[in-house]
C-alpha positions as CSV (number, residue, x, y, z in Angstrom):
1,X,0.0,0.0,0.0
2,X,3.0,2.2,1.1
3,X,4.9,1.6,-1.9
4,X,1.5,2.0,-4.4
5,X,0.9,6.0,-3.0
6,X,4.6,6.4,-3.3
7,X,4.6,5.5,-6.7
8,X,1.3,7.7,-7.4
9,X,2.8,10.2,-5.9
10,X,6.0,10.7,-8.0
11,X,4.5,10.1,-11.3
12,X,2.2,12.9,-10.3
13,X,5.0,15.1,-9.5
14,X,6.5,14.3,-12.5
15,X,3.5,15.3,-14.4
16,X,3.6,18.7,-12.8
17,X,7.0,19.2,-13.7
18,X,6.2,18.2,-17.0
19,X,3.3,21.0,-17.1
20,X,0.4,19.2,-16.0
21,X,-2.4,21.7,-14.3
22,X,-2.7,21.4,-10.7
23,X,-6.5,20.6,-11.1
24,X,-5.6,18.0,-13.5
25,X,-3.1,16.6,-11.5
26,X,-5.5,16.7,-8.1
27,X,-7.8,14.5,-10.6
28,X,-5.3,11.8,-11.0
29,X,-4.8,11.8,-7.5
30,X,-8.4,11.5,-6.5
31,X,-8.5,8.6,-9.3
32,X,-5.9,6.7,-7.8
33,X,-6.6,6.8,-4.4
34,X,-10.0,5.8,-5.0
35,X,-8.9,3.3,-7.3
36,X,-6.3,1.8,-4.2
37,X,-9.2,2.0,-2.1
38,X,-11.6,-0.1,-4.2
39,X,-8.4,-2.6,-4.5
40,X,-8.1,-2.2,-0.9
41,X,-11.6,-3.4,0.2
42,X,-11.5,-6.0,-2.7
43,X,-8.4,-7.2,-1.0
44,X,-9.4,-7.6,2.8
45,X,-12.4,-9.6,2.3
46,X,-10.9,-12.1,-0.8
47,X,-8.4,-12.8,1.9
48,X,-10.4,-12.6,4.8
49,X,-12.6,-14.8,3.3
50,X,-9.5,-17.2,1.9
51,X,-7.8,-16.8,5.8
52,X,-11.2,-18.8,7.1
53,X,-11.4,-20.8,4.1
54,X,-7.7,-22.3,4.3
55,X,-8.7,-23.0,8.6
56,X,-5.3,-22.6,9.9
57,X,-4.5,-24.4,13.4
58,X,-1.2,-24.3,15.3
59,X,-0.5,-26.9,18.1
60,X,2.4,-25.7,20.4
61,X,4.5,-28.8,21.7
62,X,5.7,-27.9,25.1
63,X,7.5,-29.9,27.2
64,X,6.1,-32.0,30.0
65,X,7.5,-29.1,32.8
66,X,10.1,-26.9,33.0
67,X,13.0,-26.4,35.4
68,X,14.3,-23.2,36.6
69,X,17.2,-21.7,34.7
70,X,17.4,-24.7,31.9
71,X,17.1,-23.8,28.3
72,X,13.8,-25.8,26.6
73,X,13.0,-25.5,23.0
74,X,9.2,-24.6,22.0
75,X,8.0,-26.4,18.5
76,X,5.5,-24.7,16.8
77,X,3.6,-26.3,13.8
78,X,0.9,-24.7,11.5
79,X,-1.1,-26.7,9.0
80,X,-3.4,-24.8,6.5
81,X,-6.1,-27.4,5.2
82,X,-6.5,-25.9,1.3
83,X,-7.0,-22.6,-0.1
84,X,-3.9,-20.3,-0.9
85,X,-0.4,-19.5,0.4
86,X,0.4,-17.1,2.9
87,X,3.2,-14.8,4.8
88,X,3.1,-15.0,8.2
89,X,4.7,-13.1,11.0
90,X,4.1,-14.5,14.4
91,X,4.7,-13.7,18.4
92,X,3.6,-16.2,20.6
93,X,2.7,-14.8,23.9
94,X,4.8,-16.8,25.8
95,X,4.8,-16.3,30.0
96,X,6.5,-12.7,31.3
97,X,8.8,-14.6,33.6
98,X,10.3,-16.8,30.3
99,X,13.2,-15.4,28.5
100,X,12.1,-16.3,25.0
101,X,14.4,-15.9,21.7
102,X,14.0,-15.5,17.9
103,X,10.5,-14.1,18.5
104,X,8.4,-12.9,16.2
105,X,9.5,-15.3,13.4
106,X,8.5,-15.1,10.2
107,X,7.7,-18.0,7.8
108,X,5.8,-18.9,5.1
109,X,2.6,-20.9,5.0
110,X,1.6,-23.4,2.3
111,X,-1.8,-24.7,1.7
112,X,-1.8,-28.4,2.7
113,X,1.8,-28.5,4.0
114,X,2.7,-28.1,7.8
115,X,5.3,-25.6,8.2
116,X,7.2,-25.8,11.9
117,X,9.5,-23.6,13.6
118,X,11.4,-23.9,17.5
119,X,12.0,-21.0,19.8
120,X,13.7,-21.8,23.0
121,X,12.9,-20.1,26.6
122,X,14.5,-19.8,29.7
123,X,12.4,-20.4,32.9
124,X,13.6,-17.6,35.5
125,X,11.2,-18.2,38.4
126,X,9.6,-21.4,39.9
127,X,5.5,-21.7,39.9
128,X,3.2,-22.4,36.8
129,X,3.8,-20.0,33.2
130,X,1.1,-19.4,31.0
131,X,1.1,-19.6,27.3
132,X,-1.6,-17.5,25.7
133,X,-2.9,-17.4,22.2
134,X,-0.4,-16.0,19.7
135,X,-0.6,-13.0,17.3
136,X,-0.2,-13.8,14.2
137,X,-0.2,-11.1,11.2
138,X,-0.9,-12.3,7.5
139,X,-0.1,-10.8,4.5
140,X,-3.2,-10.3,2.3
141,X,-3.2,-12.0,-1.2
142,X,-2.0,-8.5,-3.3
143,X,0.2,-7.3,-0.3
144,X,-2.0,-4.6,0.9
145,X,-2.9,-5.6,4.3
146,X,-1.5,-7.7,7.1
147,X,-4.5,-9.3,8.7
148,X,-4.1,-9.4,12.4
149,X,-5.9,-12.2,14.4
150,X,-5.1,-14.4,17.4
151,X,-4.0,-17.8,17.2
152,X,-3.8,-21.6,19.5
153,X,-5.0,-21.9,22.4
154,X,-3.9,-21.4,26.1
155,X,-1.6,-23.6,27.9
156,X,0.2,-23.9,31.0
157,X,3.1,-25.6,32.2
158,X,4.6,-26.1,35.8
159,X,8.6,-25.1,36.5
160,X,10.4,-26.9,39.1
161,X,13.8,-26.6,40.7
162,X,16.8,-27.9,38.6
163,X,17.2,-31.2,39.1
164,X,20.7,-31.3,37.7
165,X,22.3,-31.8,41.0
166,X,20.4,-34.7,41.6
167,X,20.9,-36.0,38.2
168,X,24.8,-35.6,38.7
169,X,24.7,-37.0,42.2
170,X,23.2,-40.5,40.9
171,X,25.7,-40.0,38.0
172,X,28.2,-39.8,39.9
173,X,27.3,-42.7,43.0
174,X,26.8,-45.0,39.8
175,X,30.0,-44.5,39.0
176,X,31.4,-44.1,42.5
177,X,33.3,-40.6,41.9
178,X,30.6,-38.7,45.0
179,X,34.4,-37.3,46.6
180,X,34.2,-35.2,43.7
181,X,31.0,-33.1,44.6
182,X,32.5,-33.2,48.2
183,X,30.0,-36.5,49.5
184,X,31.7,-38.4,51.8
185,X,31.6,-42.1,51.6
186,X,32.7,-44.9,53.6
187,X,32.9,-48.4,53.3
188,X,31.8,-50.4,56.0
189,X,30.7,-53.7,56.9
190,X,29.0,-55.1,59.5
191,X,27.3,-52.0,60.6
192,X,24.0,-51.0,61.0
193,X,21.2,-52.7,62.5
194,X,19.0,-54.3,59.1
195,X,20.4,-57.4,58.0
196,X,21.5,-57.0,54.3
197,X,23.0,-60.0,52.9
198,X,25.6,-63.6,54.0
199,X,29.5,-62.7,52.6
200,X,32.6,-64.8,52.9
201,X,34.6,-63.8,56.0
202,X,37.6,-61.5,55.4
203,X,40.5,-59.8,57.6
204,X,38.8,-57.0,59.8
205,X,35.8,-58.7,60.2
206,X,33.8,-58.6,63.8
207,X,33.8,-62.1,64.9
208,X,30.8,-61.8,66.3
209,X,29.1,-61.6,63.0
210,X,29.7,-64.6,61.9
211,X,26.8,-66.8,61.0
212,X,27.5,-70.3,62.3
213,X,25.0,-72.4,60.4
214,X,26.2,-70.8,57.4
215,X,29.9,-71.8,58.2
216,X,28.9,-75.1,59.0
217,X,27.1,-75.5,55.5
218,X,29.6,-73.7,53.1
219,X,32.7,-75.1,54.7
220,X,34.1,-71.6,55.1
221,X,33.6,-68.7,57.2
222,X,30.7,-66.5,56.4
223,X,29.7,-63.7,58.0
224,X,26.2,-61.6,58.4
225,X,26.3,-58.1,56.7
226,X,24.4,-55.1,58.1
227,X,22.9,-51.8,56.7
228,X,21.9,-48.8,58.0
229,X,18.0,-49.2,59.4
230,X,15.7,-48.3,56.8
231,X,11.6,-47.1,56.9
232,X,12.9,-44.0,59.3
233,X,11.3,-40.9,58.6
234,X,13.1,-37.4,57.3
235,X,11.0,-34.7,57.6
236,X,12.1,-30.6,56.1
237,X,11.2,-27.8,58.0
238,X,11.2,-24.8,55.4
239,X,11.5,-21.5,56.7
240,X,9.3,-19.4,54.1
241,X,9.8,-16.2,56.1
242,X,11.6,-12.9,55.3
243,X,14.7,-14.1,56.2
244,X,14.6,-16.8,53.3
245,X,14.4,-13.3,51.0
246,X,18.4,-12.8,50.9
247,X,19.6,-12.9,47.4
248,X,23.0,-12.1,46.6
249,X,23.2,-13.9,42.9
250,X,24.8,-11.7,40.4
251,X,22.4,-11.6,37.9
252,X,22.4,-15.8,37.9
253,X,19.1,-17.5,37.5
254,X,17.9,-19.6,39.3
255,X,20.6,-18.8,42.5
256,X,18.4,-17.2,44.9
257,X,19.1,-18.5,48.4
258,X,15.2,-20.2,48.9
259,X,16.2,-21.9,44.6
260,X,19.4,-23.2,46.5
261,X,17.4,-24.6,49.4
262,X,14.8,-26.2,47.3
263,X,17.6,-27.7,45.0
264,X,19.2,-29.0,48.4
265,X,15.7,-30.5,49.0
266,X,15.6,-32.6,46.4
267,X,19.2,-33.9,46.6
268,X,18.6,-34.8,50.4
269,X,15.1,-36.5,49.4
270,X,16.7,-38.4,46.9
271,X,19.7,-39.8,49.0
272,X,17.1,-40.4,51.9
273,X,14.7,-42.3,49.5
274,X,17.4,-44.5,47.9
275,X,18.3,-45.3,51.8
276,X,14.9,-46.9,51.9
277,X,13.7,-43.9,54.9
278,X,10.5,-41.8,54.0
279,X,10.7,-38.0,53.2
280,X,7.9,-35.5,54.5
281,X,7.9,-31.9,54.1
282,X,6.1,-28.8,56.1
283,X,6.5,-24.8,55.3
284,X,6.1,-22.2,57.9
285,X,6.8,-18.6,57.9
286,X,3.8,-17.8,55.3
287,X,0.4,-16.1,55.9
288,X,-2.5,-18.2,57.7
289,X,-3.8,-20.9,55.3
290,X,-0.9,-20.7,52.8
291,X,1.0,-23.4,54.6
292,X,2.6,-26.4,53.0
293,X,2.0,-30.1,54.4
294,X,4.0,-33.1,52.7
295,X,3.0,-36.5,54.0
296,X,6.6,-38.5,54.6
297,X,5.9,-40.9,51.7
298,X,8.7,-43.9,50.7
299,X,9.3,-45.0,47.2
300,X,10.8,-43.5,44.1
301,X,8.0,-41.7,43.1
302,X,7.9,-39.7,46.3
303,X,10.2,-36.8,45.3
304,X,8.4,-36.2,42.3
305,X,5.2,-36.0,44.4
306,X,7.1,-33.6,47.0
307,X,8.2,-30.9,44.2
308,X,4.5,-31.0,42.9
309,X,3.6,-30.0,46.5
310,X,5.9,-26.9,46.6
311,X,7.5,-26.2,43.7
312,X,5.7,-22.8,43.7
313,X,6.7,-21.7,47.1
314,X,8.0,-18.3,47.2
315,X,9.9,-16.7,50.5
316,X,7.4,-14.1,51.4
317,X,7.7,-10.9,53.7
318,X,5.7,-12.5,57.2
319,X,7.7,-13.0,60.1
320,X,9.1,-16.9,60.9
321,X,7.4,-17.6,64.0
322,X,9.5,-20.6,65.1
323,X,8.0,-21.6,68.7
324,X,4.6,-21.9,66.8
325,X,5.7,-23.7,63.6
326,X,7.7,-26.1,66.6
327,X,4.0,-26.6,68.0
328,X,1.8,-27.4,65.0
329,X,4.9,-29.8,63.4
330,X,4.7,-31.8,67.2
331,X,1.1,-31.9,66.7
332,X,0.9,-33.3,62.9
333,X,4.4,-35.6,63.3
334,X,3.6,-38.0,66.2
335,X,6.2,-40.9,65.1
336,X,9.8,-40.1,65.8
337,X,11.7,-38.8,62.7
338,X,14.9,-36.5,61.8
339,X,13.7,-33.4,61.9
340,X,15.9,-31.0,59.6
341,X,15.2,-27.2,60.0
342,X,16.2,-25.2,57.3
343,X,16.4,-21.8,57.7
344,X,18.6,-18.0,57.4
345,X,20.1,-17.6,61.0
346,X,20.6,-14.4,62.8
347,X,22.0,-13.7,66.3
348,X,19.0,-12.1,67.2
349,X,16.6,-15.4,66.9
350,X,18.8,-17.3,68.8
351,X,16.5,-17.2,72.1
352,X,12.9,-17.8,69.8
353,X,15.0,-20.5,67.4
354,X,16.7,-21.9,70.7
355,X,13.0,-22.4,72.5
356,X,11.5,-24.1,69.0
357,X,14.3,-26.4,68.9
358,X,14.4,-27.6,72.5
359,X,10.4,-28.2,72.2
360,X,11.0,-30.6,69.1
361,X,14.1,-32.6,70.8
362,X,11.7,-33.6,73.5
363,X,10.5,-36.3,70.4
364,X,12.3,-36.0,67.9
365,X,15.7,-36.0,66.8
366,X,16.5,-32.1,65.1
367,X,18.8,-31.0,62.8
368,X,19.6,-27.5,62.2
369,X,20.8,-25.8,59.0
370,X,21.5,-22.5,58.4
371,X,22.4,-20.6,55.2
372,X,25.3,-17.8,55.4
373,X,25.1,-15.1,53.0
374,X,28.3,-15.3,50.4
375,X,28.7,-11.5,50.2
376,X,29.2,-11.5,53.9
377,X,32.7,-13.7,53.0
378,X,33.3,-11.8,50.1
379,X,33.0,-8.2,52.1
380,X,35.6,-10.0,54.7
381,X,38.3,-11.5,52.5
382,X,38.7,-8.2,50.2
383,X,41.8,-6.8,49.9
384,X,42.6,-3.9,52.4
385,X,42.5,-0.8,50.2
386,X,41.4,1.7,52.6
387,X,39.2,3.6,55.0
388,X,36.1,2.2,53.3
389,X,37.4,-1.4,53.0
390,X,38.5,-1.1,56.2
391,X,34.9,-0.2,57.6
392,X,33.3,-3.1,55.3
393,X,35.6,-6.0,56.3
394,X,35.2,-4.8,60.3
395,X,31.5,-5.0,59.8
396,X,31.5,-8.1,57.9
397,X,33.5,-9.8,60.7
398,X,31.5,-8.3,63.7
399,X,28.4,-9.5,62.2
400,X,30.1,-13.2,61.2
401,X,31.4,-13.2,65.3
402,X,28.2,-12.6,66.2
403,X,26.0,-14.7,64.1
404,X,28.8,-17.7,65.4
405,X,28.1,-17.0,68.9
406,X,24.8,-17.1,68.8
407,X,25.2,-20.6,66.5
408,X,27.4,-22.1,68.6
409,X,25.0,-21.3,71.9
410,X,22.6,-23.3,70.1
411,X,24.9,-25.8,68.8
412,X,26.1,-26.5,72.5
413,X,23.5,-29.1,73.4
414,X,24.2,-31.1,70.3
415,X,26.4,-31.0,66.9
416,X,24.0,-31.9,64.9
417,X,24.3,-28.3,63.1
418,X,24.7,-27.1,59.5
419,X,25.9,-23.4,58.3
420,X,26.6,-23.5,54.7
421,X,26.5,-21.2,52.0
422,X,23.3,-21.9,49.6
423,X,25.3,-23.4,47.3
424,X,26.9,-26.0,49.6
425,X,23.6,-26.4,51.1
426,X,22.8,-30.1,49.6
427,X,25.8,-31.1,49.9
428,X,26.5,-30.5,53.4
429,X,22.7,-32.0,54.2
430,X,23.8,-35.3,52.5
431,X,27.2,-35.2,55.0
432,X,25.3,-35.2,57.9
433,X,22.2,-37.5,57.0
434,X,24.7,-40.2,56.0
435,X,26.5,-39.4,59.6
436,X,23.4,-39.5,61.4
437,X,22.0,-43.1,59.6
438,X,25.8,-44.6,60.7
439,X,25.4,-43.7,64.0
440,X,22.5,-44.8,64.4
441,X,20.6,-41.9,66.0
442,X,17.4,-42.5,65.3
């Protein structure tokens, strides 16, 4: 249309240079606009009417769910049942929180053919995105009008916590390499208190193990081999308060401190459910009735079951009332379990935090882990450079002294204690499970 007035336009001028009247030459003018306009109209409805006609669908092939921070790749695919060809350009309306690339795309549509096309997206928050029906402009049969409609229908997937350190972890305990992710392993035998399985005596053995009938029938010494005790119960206590809020990712998807815990989570869930114990899960720190309660369930569908349950939790502004989320948790848990507490310790909770975790010793066995803000470290080690790296690194270090004193007061009736920075969160959890299933503790 642009490009038909431009070309009026300069043969008119032309004209007039070339002595054409002015009255004359507004004629023309008149004529051809009028003329566009009737070509105009008879445009829009042939291809309105050929649009309808060809019934266009798209069908957007998402993937099952998404995990935070992991690049997916959205397939698109158009089919046009008959009628005529057609340019296209198209934005899907994918979720605000998705990065999305190569959006709009153009391509071209062919009657009868199905024409496909992949954008990929990048998940930057946990909770349930929302694809809407895309726009889609087409470009009428004689190239004066892009008809503008909406197209495909409205879909919605969940995105869940990366699961990539989970995935590396069984990667890695298949192979036996665990030292290199910083999980300690030991080999033992004839500890625990579940039977596991009759071996051939060897040097070190406990005498005491050894299963006379068994001897008697092989004609060698065999010996009974132990495991650590399995159907115990794990259950998470997640902190959902404001102190859960500290972020000091640079620009990193996916490494907010509460992201860190949740992928700690489902590491410690999936070491505990290999170990044959059951995994149960309760939030606190959130307003009145938005409170998350995970059943312990065994088996390996469990942690899929768990990250359905609270995927979508978010750290919100309330207050962590510790005392009362120690009460309701004695009141729903009545079988002795592990309880592990996660949460963002300051010196000033100590007395509140101290009081919760005194209540929940008096049934169960407690484990406390704490997250330590990396900036805090990185504030302290800087180089000296003057008066105000001087007044930074003093502060970071009075703060550190105090938050330790107030750990350690808690720490002192019991070490079973964890202060990690997010990213060593999981890690550290496994560490001390695995310690607390060989001693036998619970």
């Amino acid at each position: 249309m642009l490009v038909a007035l431009g070309v009026g336009a300069i043969a008119i001028l032309i004209a007039l240079i070339a002595g054409l009247s002015i009255g004359q030459a507004t004629i023309v003018a008149a004529a051809w606009i009028v003329l566009l306009g009737v070509m105009a109209a008879f445009d829009y409805v042939a291809s309105s009417r050929a649009w309808t006609e060809s019934a266009v669908e798209m069908s957007r092939l998402l993937p099952a769910a998404l995990a935070i921070g992991v690049h997916r790749e959205v397939r698109l695919e158009f089919k046009a049942a008959s009628g005529a060809d057609w340019r296209c350009l198209l934005h899907d309306h994918a979720d605000g929180s998705l990065i999305t690339t190569q959006m709009p795309a153009t391509f071209a549509l062919e009657a009868g053919k199905v024409a496909t096309f992949a954008y990929s997206i990048t998940p930057t928050r946990r909770g349930e995105v929302t694809f809407m029906p895309a726009d889609i402009a087409v470009r009428s049969q004689f190239g004066l009008w892009d008809l503008r409609t909406r197209i495909g229908t409205q879909q919605t997937r969940r995105v869940y916590p990366d699961f990539a350190q989970v995935a590396r972890y069984a990667w890695l305990a298949g192979d036996r390499r665990l030292a290199e992710i910083g999980i300690k392993t030991f080999q033992q035998r004839g500890e625990g208190t579940d039977f596991k399985q009759l071996s051939e005596y060897r040097v070190g053995d406990a005498i005491r193990h050894i299963d006379w009938k068994a001897t008697l029938r092989f004609g060698k010494p065999i010996v009974r081999e132990f495991q650590n005790e399995r159907d115990q119960c794990v259950m998470l206590l997640l902190d959902c308060g404001r102190r859960m809020r500290a972020d000091d990712r640079d620009r990193q998807i996916g490494a907010a401190h509460f992201d860190q815990v949740l992928n700690a989570v489902m590491l410690l869930t999936y070491v505990a459910l290999k170990q044959g114990d059951a995994v149960g899960a309760v939030t606190f720190g959130t307003p009145p009735g938005d409170e998350r309660y995970f059943a312990p369930k065994k088996g390996a569908a469990a942690l899929n079951a768990l990250m359905s349950e609270i995927y979508s939790v978010q750290p919100t502004p309330t207050h962590s009332d510790y005392l009362a989320a120690a009460r309701d948790f004695m009141r729903r848990q009545r079988k002795r379990s592990l309880v592990i507490v996660i949460t963002n310790f300051r010196d000033e909770d100590a007395s509140e935090l101290g009081q919760a975790l005194t209540l929940l010793r008096t049934r169960h066995l407690v484990l406390t882990a704490s997250l330590r803000e990396r900036v805090v470290r990185e504030l302290g080690s800087q180089p000296l450079g003057g008066s105000e790296a001087a007044l930074e690194i003093a502060s970071a270090h009075l703060y550190e002294q105090a938050r330790r004193d107030a750990f350690n007061r808690i720490a002192a009736k019991d070490a079973l204690m964890v202060d990690a920075e997010p990213e060593r969160l999981g890690i550290e959890l496994v560490n001390r499970y695995q310690a607390v299933k060989r001693a036998g503790l619970i």
